[in-house]
N, C-alpha and C positions, 0 to 999 in steps of 0.2 A: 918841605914838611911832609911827613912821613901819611899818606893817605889811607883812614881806615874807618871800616863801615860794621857797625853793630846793627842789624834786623832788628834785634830786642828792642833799641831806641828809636827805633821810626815812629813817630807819634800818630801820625797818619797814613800810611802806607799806601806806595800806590796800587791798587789791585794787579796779580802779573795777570799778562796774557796766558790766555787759556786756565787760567784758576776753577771756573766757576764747570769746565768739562771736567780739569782733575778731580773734583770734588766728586762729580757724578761715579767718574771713573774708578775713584779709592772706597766710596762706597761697595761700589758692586764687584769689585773683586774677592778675591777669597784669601785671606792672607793664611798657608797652609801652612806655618811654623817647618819649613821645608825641611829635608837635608837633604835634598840635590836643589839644586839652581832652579827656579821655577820664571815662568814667565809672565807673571801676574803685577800688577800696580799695584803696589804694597801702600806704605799712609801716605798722606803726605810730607812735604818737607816740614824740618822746624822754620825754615826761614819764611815759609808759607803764612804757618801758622802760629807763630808766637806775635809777629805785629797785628797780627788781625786780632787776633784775645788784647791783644794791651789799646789796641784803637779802641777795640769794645768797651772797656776796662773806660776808658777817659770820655766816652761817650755817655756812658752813661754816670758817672760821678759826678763830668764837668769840671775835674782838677786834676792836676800836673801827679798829684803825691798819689793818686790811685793805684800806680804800682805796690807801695806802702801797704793799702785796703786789700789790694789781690792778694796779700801772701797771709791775710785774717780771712778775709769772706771769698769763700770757695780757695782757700788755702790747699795745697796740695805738696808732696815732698819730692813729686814727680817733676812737678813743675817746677820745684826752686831754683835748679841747676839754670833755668831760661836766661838767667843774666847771670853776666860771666863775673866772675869774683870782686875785682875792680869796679863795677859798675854799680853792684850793690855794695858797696863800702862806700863807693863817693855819695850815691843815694839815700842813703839810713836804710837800705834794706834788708841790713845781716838781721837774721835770728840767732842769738849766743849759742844756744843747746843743739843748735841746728847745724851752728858752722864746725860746732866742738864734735858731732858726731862726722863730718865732713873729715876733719884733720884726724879721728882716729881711722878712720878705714886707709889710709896710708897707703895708697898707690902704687905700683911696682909698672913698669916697661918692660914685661917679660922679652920678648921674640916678635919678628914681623917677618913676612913675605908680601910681595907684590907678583902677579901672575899678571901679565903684559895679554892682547887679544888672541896674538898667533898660540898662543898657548893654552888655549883657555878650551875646552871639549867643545864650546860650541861656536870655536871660531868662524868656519862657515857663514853659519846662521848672521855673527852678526857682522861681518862683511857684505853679507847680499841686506842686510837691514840697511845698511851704511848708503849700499848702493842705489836702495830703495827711497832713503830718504834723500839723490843728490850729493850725497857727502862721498869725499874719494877714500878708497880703499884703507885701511891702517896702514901706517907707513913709521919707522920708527924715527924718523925726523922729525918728526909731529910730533910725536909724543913720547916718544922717549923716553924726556923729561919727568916724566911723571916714578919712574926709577929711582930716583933720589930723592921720594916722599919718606919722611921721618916721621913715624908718626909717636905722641907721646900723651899717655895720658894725664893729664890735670888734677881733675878734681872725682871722686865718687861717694856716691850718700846713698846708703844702703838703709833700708826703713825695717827690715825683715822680712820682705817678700821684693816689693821690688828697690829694684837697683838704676839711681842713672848714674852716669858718667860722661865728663867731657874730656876729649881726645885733640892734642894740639897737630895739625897734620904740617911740620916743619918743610916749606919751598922756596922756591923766589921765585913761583907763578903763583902765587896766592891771588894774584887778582885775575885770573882767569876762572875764579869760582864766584865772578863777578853775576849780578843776574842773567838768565841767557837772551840775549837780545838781536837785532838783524846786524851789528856793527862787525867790522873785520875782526878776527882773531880767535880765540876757542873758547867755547864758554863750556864749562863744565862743573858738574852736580854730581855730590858725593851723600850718596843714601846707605844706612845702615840697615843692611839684609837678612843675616841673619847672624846666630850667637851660642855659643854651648858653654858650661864650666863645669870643671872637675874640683875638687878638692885637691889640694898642693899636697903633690907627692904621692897620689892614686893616680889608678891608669882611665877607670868610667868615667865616661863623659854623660852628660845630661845638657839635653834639649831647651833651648829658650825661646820662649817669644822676644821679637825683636823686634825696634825699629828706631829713623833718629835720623838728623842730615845736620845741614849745615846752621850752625850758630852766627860764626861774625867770622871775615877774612882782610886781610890786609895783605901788602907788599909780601910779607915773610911765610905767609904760611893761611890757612884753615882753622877753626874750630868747631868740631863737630858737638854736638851730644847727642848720644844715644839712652835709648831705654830698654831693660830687659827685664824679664819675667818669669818666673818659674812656677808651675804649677802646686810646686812645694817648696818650704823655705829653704835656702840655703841651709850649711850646719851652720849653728849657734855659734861656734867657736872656728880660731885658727884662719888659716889664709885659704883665698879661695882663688882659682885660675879661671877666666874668663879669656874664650876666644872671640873676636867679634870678625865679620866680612863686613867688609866697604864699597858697592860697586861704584867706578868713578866712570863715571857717566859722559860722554860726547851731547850734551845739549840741544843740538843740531838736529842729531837722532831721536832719541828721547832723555828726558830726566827724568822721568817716574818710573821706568820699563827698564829691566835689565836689557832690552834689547840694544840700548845705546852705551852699553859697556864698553870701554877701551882698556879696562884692567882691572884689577879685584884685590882691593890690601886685605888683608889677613893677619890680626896684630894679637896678641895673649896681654893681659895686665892680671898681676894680682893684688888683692885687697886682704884686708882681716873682719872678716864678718864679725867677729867682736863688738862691731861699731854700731850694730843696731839692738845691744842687749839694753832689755827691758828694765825703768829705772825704779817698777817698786813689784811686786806681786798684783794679779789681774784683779780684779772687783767683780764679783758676779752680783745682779740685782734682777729680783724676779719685779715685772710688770703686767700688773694685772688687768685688762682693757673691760668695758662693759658697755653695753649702749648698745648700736646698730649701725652699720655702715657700710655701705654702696661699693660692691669691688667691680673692677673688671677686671675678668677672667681670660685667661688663656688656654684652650685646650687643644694642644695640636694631636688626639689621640682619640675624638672625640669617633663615634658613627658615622658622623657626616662630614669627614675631616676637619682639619682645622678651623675652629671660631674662636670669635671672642663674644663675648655676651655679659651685661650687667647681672650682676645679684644681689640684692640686698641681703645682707646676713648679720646674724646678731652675735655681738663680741663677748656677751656673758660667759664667764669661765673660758673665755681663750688669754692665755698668758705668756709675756713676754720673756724673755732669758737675754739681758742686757749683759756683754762681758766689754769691759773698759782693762786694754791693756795699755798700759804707761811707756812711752818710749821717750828717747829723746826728741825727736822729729813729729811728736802729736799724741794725745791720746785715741785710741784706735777702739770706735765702738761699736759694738758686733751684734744685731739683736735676729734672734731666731725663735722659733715658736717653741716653747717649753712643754705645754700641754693647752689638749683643745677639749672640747666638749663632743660626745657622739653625733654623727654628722655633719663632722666639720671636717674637711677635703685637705688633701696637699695642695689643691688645684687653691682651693682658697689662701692657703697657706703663702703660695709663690705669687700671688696675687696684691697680697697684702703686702708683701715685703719686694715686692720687683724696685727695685732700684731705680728712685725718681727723683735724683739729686740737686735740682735747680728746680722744680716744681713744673714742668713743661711736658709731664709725660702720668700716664697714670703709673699708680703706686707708691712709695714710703716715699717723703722726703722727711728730715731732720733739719731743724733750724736750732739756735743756740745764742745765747746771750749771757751778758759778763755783768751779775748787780740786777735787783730788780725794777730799774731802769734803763738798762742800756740797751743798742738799737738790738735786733734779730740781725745774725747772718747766716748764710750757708754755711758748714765745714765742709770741707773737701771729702773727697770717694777715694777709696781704695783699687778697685775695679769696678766691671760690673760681672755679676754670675759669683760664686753659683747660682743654681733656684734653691728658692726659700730661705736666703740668707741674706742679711743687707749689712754692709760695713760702713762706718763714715769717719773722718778722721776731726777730732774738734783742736784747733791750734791751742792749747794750752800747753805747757814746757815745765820742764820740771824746775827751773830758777824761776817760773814763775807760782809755783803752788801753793805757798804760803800766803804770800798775798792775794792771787783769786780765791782762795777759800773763804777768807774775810767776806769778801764780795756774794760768790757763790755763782756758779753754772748753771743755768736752766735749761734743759732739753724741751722739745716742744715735737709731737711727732703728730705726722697728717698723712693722710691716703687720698691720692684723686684716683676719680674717677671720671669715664668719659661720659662727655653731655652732649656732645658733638662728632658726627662721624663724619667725613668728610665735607663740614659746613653744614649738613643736616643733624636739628636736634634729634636728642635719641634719649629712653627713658629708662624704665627699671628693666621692661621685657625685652631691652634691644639684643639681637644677635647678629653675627654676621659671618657668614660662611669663607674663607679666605678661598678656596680653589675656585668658588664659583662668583664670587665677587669682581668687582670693573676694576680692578689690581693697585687702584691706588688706597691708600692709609693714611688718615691723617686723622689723630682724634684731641680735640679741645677737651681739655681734663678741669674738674672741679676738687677743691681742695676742703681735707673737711678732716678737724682735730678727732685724733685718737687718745694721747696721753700727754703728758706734761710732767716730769720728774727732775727732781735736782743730777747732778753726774755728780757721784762720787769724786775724791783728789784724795792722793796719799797723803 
């Protein structure tokens, strides 16, 4: 019987060794959107972190189907790809509009390369890394094999900004990308580094954020997904060429750290950005706020450098600018400050709208409900940043619009603010200076309604 292990369905997962330093270590690094090879701890793995979100996920529902609830409350389009096609079809987890925007972006396997270690600029380096860690030298007996990695892309779901995609990496050492463990044999870790795309049949390239690793592996092969990001949307139309790098990792050495590289694929796939055209015209709604409410502020430009500090400030004539654009994959809604009152700050501005999408931080969250009884959930984030802009995506679909209209959407908007700075209360005058402060941050946030509005549907 053919042996095979999906991450995604680990119900419980056992925490891996050294997780809880990666964590430390992906925090504090600097992910540079490179174009040379850098030696930084880029994110974590998916296989890290997709069982630990779905443990979460069943911890706190308490039921088997909360995969079902993850792709509604804190729904995201980044995330859908986390279970591979198969898995959500035997589960009820398709979304129609979702899968339908999935099959139009139509996939291409342009061109690949593999670049082996002796060939690699910084061969050197990670031979004495190799040596550093114990491990003997690259040797092409060892690895070799890794030469006639196939790689082939799957699936890709392009929202209008970002893009994921799953990459089948075709072997017959597919279980050597087994977890890395003390047992004989190679254990190896395949992370997605970096990424560029041009438009098919132009020569400019443009720069991606990147990142993305290992999904599920079996006997035959890998599957990766990765995620990419562009500071600006792709074109609207036509095919798009994506180059992605893959460093495949010696385990032994590192699996976070390009420094345990034994070879780097390098594959192109192209798409048709078509697949994320918008399914009616955007909706602008001004919202109007009134009353008073407690921000905390960020000013890293301040006389006394960077603080944060409470302020009370009042919402009279400051007004919202809600845009809801329609796609298939969610409605996408955008709100920014339209117009403020004199003496009202940018600083207030970024304030009010910092991105606080699960309610655990100060700043906007958005919650959202289906009928003037159904429960409140979160919608999913877009990113986070810029300042003074906040996105959030509400899972309604365009096969479902007619019928939630009957129903009807309620938006529910909140700002916290902090009450607590590192377990000490704090009130309306609190400040706190960051260069001269005991360097930790942690601040317990209170949650307090600003508006409440229907969401428009075409």
């Amino acid at each position: 019987m053919e042996k095979k292990s999906y991450r995604v369905r680990d119900v419980v997962p056992e925490t891996p060794k050294g997780f809880y330093d990666a964590v430390e270590r992906s925090l504090a690094a600097c992910h540079t959107g490179k174009k040379e090879r850098t030696w930084s701890v880029g994110r974590l793995p998916k296989r890290i972190l997709i069982p630990l979100v779905a443990a979460a996920v069943l911890l706190i529902t308490g039921t088997a189907v909360a995969a079902g609830v993850l792709l509604r409350d804190n729904y995201s389009p980044v995330d859908y790809l986390d279970e591979p096609k198969t898995v959500r079809e035997e589960n009820g987890l398709t979304i129609p509009d979702v899968e339908a925007a999935i099959a139009s972006a139509a996939p291409e396997t342009k061109a690949y390369e593999i670049t082996m270690l002796p060939d690699l600029p910084e061969a050197d380096i990670l031979n004495g890394q190799r040596q550093a860690h114990g491990q003997p030298a690259y040797s092409e007996a060892d690895w070799g094999w890794m030469r006639s990695i196939r790689p082939e892309v799957s699936e890709v779901l392009y929202d209008g900004r970002n893009c994921t995609f799953t990459v089948r990496l075709h072997t017959d050492h597919g279980m050597c990308f087994d977890w890395p463990r003390e047992d004989a044999g190679q254990w190896v870790e395949a992370l997605v580094d970096d990424a560029s795309f041009r438009e098919e049949g132009e020569t400019e390239t443009h720069e991606l954020n990147a990142s993305g690793g290992i999904q599920s592996f079996d006997e035959t092969g890998v599957t990766l997904e990765g995620e990419i990001e562009h500071d600006a949307p792709f074109p609207k139309e036509g095919r798009v060429e994506v180059t992605v790098e893959v460093g495949l990792r010696d385990a032994r050495v590192e699996d976070l750290n390009p420094i345990g590289d034994v070879a780097v694929l390098r594959f192109t796939f192209s798409f048709d950005a078509g697949a994320a055209q918008e399914a009616s015209k955007p909706a602008v709604t001004l919202v109007p706020l009134s009353g008073s409410a407690m921000l905390t502020v960020e000013d890293w430009n301040s006389e006394d450098g960077p603080v944060f500090y409470n302020k009370r400030v009042s919402l009279d004539g400051v007004v919202l600018r809600e845009e809801a654009v329609y796609r298939q994959t969610g409605v996408y809604v955008t709100y920014t400050v339209e117009s403020a009152p004199d003496g009202w700050s940018e600083l207030y501005t970024n304030a009010l709208l910092h991105p606080n999408h699960y309610g655990e931080s100060t700043g906007m969250t958005v919650k959202y409900r289906v009928g003037s009884d159904g429960e409140w959930a979160f919608p999913g984030h877009e990113s986070y940043g810029p300042f003074g802009k906040f996105t959030c995506i509400v899972p309604i679909f365009p096969s479902e619009y007619e019928q939630v209209k009957k129903e009807g959407v309620t938006l529910s908007l909140w700002n916290s603010f902090c009450t607590a700075f590192n377990g000490d209360p704090v009130g309306e005058d609190w400040r706190y200076n960051i260069a001269t402060g005991a360097g930790e941050i942690r601040m317990d946030p209170q949650a307090q309604p600003i508006a409440e509005k229907t969401l428009p549907l075409p």
